[in-house]
Backbone as CSV, one residue per row, in Angstrom:
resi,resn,N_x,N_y,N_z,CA_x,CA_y,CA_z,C_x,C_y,C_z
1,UNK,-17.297,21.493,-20.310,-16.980,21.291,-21.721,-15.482,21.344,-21.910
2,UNK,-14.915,20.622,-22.592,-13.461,20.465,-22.708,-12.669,21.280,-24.042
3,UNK,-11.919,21.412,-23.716,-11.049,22.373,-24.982,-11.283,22.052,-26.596
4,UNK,-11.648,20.960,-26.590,-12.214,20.270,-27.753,-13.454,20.646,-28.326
5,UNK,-13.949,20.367,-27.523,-15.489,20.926,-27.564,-16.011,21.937,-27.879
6,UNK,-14.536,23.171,-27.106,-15.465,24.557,-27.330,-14.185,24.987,-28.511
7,UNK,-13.795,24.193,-29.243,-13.036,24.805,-30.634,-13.619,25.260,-31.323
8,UNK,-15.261,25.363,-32.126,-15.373,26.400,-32.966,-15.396,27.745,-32.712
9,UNK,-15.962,27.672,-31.169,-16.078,29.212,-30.335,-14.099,30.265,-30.179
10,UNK,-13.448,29.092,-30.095,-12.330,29.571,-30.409,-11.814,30.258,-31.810
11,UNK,-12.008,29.544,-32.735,-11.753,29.353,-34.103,-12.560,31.030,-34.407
12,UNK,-14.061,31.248,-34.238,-14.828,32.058,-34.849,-14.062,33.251,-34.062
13,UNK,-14.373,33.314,-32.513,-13.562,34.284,-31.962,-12.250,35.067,-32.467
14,UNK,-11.356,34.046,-32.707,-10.089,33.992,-33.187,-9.931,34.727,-34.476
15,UNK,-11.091,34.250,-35.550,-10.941,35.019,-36.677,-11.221,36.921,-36.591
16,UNK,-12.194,36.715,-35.764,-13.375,38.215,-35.625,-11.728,39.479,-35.175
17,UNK,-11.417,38.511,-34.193,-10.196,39.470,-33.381,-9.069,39.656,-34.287
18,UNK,-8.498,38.884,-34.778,-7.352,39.030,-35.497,-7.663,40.358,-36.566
19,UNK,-8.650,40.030,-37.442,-8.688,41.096,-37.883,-9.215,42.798,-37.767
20,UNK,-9.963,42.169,-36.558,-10.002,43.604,-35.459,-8.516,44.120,-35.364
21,UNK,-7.651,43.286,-34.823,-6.283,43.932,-34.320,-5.547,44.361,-35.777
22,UNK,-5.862,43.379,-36.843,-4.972,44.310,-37.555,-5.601,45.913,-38.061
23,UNK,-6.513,45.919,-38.060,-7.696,47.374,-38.985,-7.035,48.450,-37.454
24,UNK,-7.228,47.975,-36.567,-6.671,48.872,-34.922,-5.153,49.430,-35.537
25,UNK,-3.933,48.237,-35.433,-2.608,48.435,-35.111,-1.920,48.870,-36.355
26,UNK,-2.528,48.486,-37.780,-1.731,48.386,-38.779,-1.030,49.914,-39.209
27,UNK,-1.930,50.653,-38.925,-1.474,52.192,-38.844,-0.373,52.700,-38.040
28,UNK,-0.790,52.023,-36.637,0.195,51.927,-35.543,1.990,51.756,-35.962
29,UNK,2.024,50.478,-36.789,3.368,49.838,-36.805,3.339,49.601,-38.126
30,UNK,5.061,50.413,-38.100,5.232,50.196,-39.465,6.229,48.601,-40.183
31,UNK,6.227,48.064,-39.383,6.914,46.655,-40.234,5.830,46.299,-39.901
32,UNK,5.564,45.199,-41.387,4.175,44.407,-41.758,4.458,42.972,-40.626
33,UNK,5.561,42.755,-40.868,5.466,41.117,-39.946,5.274,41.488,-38.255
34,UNK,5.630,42.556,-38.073,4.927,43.076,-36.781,3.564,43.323,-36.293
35,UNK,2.953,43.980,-37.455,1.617,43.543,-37.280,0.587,42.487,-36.752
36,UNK,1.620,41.584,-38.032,0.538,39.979,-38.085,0.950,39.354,-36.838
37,UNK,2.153,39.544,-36.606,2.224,39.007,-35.192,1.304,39.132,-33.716
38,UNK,1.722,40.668,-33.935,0.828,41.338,-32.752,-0.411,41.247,-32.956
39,UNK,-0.996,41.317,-33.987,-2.551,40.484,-34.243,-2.854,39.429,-33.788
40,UNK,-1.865,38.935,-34.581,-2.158,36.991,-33.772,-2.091,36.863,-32.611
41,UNK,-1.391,37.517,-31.607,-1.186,37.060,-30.271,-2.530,38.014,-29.643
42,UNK,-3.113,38.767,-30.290,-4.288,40.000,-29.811,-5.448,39.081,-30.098
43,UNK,-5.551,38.303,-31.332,-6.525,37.679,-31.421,-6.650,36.047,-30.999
44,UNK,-5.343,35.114,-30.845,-5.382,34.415,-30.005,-6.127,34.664,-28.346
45,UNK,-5.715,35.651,-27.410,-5.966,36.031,-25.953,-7.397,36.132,-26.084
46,UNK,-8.000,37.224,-26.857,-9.132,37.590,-26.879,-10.003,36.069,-27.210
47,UNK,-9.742,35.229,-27.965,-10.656,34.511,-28.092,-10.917,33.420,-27.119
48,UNK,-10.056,33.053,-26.789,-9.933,32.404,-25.394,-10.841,32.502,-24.000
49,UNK,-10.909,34.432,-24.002,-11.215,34.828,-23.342,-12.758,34.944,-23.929
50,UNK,-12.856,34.988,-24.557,-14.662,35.057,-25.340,-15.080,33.681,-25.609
51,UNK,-14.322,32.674,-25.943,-14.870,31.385,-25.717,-14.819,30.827,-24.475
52,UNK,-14.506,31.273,-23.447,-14.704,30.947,-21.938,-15.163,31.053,-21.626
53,UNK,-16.135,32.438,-21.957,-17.670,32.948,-21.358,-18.741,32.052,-21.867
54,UNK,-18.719,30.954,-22.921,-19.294,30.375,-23.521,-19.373,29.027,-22.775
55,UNK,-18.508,28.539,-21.953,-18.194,26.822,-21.402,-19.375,27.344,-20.713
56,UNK,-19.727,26.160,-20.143,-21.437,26.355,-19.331,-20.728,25.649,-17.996
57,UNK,-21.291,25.950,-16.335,-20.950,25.894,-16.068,-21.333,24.053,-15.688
58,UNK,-20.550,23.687,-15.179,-20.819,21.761,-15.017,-21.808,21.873,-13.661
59,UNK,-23.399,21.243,-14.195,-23.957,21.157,-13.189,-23.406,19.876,-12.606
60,UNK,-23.887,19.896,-11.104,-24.298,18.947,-10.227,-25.282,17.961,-9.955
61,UNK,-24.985,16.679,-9.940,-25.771,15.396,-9.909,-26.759,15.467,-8.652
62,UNK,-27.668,15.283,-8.348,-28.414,15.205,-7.120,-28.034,13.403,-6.804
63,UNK,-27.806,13.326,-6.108,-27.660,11.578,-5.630,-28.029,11.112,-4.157
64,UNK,-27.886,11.895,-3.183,-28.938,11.578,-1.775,-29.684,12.577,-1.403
65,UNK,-30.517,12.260,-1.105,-31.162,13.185,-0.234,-32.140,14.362,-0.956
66,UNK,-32.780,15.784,-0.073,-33.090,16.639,-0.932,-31.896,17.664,-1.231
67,UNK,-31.081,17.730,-0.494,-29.940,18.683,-0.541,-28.482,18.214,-1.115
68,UNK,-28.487,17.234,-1.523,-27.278,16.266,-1.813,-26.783,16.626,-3.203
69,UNK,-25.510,16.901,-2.666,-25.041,17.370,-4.396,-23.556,16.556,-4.692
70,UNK,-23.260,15.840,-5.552,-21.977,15.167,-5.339,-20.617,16.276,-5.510
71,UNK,-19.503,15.976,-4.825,-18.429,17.289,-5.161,-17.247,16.657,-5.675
72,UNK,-16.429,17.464,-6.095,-15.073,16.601,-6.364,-14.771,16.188,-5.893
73,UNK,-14.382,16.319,-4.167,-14.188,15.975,-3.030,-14.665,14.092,-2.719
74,UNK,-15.286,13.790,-3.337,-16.435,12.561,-2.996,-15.295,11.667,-3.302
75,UNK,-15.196,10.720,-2.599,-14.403,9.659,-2.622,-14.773,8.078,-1.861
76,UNK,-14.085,7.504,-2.727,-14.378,6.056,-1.959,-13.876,5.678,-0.948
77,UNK,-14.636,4.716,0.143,-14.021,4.879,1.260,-14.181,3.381,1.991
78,UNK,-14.273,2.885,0.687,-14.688,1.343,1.415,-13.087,0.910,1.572
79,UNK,-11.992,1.055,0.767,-10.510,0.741,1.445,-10.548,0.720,2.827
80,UNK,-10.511,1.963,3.487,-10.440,2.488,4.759,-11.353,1.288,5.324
81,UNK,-12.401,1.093,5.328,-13.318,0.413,5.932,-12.651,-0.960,6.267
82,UNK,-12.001,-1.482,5.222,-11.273,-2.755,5.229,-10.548,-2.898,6.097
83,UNK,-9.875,-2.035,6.373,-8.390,-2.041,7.580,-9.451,-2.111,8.913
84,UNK,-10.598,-2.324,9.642,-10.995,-1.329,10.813,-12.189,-2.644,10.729
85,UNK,-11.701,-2.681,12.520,-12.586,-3.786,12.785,-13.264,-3.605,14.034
86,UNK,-12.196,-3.024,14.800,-12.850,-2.060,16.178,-13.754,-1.013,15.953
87,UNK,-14.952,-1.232,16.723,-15.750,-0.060,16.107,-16.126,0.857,17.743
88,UNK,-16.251,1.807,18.311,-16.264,2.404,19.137,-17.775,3.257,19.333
89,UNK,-18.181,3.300,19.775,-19.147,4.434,20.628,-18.874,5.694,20.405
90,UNK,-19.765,6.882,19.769,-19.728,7.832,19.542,-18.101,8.410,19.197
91,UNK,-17.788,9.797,19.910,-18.868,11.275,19.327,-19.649,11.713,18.524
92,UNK,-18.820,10.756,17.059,-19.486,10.914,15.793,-20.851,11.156,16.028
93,UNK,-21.418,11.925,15.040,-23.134,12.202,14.419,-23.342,11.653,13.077
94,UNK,-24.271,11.549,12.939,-25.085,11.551,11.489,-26.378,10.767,11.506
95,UNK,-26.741,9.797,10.307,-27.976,9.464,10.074,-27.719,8.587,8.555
96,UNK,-28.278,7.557,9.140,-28.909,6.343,8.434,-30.453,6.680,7.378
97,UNK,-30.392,7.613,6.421,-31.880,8.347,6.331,-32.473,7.531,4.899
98,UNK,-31.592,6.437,4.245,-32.689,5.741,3.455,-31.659,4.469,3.132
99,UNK,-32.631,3.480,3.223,-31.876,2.270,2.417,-33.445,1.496,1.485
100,UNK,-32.921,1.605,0.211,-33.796,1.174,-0.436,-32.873,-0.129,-1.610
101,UNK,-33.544,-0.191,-2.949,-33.104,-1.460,-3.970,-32.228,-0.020,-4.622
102,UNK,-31.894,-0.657,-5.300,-30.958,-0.198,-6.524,-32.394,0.829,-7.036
103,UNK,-33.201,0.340,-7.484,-34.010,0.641,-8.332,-35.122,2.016,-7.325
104,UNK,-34.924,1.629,-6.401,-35.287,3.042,-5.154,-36.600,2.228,-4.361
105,UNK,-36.935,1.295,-4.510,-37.722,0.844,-3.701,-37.117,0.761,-2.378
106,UNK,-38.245,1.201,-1.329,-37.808,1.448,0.144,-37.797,0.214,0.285
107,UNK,-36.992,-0.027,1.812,-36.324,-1.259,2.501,-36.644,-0.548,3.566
108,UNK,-38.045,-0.724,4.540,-38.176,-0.545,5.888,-37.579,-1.385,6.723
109,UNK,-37.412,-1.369,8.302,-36.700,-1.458,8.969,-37.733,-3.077,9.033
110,UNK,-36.911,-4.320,9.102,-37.383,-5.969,9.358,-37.775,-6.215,8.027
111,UNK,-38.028,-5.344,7.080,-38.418,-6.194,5.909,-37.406,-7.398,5.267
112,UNK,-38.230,-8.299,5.035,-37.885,-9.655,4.282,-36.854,-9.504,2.671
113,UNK,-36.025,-9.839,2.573,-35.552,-9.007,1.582,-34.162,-10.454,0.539
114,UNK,-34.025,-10.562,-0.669,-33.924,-11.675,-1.886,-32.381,-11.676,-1.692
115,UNK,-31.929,-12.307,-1.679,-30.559,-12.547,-1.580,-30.090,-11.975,-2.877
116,UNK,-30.602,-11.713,-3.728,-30.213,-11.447,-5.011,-29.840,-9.481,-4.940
117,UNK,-30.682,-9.123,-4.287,-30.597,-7.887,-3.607,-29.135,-6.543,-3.673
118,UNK,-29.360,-6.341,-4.049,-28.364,-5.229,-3.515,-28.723,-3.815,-2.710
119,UNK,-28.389,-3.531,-1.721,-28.931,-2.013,-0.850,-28.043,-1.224,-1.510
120,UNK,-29.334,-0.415,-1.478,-28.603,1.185,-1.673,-28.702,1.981,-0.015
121,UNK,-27.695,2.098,0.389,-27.449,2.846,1.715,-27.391,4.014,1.654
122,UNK,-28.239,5.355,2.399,-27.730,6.876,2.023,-27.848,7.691,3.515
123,UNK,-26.770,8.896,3.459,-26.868,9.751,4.905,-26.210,10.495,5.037
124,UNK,-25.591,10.771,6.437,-24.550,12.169,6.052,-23.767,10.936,7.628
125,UNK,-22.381,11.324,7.676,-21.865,11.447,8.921,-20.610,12.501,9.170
126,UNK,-20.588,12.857,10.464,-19.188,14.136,10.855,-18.880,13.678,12.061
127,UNK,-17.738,14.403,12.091,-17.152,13.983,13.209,-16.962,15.238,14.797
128,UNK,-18.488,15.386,15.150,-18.742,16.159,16.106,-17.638,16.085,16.945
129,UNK,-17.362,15.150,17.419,-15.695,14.927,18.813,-14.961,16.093,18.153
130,UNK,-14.119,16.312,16.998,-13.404,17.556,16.961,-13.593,18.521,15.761
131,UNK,-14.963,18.055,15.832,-16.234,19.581,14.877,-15.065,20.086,13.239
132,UNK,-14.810,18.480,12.551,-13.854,18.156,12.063,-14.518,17.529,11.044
133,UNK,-14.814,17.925,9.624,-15.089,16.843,8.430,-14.625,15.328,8.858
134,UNK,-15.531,14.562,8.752,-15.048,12.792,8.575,-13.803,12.235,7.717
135,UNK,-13.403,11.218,8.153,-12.504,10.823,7.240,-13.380,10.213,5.784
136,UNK,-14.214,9.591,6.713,-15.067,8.805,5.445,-16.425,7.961,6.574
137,UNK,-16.978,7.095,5.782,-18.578,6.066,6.356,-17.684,4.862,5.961
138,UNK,-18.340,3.907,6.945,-18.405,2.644,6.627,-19.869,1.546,6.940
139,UNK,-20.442,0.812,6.576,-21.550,0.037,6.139,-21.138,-0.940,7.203
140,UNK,-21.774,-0.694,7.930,-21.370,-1.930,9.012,-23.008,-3.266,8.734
141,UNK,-22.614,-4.537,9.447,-23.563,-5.372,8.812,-23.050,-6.261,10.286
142,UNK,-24.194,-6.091,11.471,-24.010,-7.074,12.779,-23.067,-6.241,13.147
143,UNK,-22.973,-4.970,13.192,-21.578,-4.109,14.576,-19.743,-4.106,13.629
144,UNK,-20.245,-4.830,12.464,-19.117,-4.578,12.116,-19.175,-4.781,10.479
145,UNK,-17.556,-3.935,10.079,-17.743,-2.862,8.990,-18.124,-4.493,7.914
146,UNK,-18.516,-4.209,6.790,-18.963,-5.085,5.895,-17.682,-4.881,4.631
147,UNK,-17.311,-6.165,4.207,-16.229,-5.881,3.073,-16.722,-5.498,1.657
148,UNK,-17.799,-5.712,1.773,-18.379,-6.123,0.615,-19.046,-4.664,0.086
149,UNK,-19.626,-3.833,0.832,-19.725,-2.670,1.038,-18.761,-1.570,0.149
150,UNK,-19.404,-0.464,-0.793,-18.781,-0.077,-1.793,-19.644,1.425,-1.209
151,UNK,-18.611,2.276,-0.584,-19.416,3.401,-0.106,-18.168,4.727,-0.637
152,UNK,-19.245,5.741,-0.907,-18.921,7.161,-1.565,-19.282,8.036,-0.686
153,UNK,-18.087,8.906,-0.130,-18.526,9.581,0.606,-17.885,11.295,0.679
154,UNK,-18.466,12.392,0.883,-17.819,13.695,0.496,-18.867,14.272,-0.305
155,UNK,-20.483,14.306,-0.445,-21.503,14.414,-0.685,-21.674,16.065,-0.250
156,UNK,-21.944,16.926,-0.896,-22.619,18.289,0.052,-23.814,18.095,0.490
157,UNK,-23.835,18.440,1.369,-25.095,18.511,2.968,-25.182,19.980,3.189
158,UNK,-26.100,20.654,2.475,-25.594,22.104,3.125,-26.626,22.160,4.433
159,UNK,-27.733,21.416,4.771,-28.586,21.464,5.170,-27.478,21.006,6.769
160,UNK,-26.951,19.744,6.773,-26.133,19.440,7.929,-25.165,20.519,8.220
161,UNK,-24.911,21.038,7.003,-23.593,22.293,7.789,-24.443,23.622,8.588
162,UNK,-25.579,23.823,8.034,-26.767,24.567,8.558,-26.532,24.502,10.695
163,UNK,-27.352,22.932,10.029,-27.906,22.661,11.626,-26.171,22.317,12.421
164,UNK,-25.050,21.958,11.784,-24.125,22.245,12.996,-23.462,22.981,13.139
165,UNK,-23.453,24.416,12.518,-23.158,25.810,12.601,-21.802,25.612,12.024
166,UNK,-21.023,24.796,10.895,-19.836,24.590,10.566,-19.829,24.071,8.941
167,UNK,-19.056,25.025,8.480,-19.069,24.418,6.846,-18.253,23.211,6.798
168,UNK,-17.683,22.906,8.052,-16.686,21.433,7.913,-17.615,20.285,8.124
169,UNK,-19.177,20.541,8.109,-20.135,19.478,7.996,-20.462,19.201,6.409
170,UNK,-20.412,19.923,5.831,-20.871,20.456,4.401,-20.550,19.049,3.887
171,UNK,-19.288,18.825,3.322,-18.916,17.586,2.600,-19.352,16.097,3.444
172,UNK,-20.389,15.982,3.883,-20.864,14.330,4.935,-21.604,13.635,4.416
173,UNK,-22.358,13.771,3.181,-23.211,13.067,2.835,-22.718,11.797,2.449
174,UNK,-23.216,10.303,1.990,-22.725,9.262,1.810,-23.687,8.841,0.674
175,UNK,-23.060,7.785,0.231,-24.263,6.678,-0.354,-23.535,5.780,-0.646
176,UNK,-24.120,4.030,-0.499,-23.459,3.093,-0.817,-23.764,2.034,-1.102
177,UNK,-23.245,0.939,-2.137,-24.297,-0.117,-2.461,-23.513,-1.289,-1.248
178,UNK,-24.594,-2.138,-0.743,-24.432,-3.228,-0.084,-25.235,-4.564,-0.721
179,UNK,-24.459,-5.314,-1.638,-24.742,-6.388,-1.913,-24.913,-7.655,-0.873
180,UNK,-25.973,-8.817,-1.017,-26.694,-9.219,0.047,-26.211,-10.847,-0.356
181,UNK,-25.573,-11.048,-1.579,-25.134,-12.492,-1.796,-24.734,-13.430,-0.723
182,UNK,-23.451,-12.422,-0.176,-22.394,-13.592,0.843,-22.805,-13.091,2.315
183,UNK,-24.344,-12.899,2.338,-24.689,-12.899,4.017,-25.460,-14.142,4.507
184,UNK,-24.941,-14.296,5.597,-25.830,-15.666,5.712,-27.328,-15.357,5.963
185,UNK,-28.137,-16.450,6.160,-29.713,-16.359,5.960,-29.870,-15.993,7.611
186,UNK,-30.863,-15.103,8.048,-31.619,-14.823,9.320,-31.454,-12.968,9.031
187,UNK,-32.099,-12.706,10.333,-32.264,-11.456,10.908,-30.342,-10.452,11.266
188,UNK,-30.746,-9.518,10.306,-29.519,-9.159,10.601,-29.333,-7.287,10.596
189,UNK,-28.633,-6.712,11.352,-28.278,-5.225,11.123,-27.734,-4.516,10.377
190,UNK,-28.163,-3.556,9.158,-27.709,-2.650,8.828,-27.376,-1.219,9.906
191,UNK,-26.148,-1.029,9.782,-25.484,0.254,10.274,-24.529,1.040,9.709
192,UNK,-24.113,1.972,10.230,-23.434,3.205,9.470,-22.276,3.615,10.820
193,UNK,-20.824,3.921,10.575,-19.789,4.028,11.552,-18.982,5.217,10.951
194,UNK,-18.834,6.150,11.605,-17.916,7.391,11.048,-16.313,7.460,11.520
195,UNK,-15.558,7.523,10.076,-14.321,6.911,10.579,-13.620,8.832,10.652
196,UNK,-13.633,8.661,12.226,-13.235,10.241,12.297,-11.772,10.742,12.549
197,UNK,-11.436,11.665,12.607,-10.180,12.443,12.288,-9.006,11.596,12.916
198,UNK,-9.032,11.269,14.140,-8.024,10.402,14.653,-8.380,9.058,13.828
199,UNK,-8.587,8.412,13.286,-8.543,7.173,12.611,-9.348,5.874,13.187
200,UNK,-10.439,6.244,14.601,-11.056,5.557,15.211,-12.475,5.605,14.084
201,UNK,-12.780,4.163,14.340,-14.442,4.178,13.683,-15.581,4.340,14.978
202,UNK,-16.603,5.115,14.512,-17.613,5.711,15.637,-19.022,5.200,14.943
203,UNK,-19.732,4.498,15.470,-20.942,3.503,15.259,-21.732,4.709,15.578
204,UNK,-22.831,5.266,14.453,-23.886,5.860,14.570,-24.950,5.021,15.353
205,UNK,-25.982,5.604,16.282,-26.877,4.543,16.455,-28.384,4.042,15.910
206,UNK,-28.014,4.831,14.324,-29.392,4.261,13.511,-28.839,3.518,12.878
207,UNK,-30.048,2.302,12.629,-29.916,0.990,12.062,-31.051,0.334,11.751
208,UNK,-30.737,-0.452,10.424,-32.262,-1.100,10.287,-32.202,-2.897,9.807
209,UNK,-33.078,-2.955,10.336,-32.847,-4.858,10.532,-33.684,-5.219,9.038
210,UNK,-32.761,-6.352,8.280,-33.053,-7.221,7.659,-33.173,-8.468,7.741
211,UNK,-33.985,-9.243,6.847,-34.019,-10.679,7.200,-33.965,-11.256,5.950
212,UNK,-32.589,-11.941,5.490,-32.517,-12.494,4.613,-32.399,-14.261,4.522
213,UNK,-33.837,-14.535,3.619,-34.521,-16.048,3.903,-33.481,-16.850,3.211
């Protein structure tokens, strides 16, 4: 909730205190403009501090997975993807764990699928080689990265930081849309490449084949 928002909680606070502080201090101090001052600045702090307890705290979006929580951290990473054409063989880990429509209908692995289409891609990747958060995912399409590809990545996985004994897995989750317009027609690979700490891309080896008529 923004400062705006929580202004009446300020405002009511603000009043309650001020005149708390003066009924407290006024005895205290004998110049009157000393008072109102020191009131005001007693009942300014205090309310602040009592309308703060009031902001709620900002939940979290669920967006992949069962454990998937988006973080500030989450960033786009299809730039990166653009520059990177060499794609390499491991260390990287992760998982390719759903590609469905926009709308969440599954996309099994060979299904026939509308040019009109857009994938939703989702998973986690890290960069096991130096047990090192990822830089970011990239959407590869035939072994290599796809431009077209619009991927978010910095997802909490607490479940992946679990199983690799490292909270620097935590932020891996992904998700990303892959529009299907400018692919040509036949049998083709969806994949996932982890662009890890040294700046090399690392080809996961789950993947699932489409065939667009």
């Amino acid at each position: 909730m923004s400062f705006i928002e929580n202004a009446p909680y300020v405002v009511f606070f603000g009043v309650v205190a001020f005149f708390a502080a003066k009924l407290v201090f006024r005895r205290r101090l004998a110049n009157g403009m000393r008072v109102e001052l020191f009131s005001f600045g007693v009942a300014f702090v205090a309310a602040l501090i009592a309308a703060g307890s009031h902001i709620p705290a900002q939940e979290s979006a669920l967006v992949a997975g069962p454990t998937s929580t988006i973080l500030d951290a989450s960033r786009d990473t299809s730039r990166l993807c653009d520059r990177m054409q060499t794609v390499l063989a491991g260390p990287a880990v992760g998982s390719l764990e759903s590609v469905t429509s926009l709308s969440g209908a599954n996309v099994p692995s060979g299904s026939v699928v509308p040019r009109a289409m857009i994938l939703r891609v989702s998973g986690w990747g890290f960069d096991k080689g130096s047990l090192r958060a990822a830089r970011g995912v990239c959407i590869l399409i035939d072994g290599r990265p796809s431009p077209r590809a619009t991927v978010r990545f910095g997802f909490a996985r607490r479940d992946v930081a679990t199983n690799m004994h490292t909270d620097q897995a935590l932020a891996s989750g992904y998700v990303a849309t892959l529009p299907l317009t400018a692919i040509a027609s036949g049998t083709h690979l969806v994949g996932v490449a982890v662009i890890s700490g040294d700046g090399t891309l690392r080809e996961l080896t789950a993947s699932r084949s489409i065939v667009v008529p």
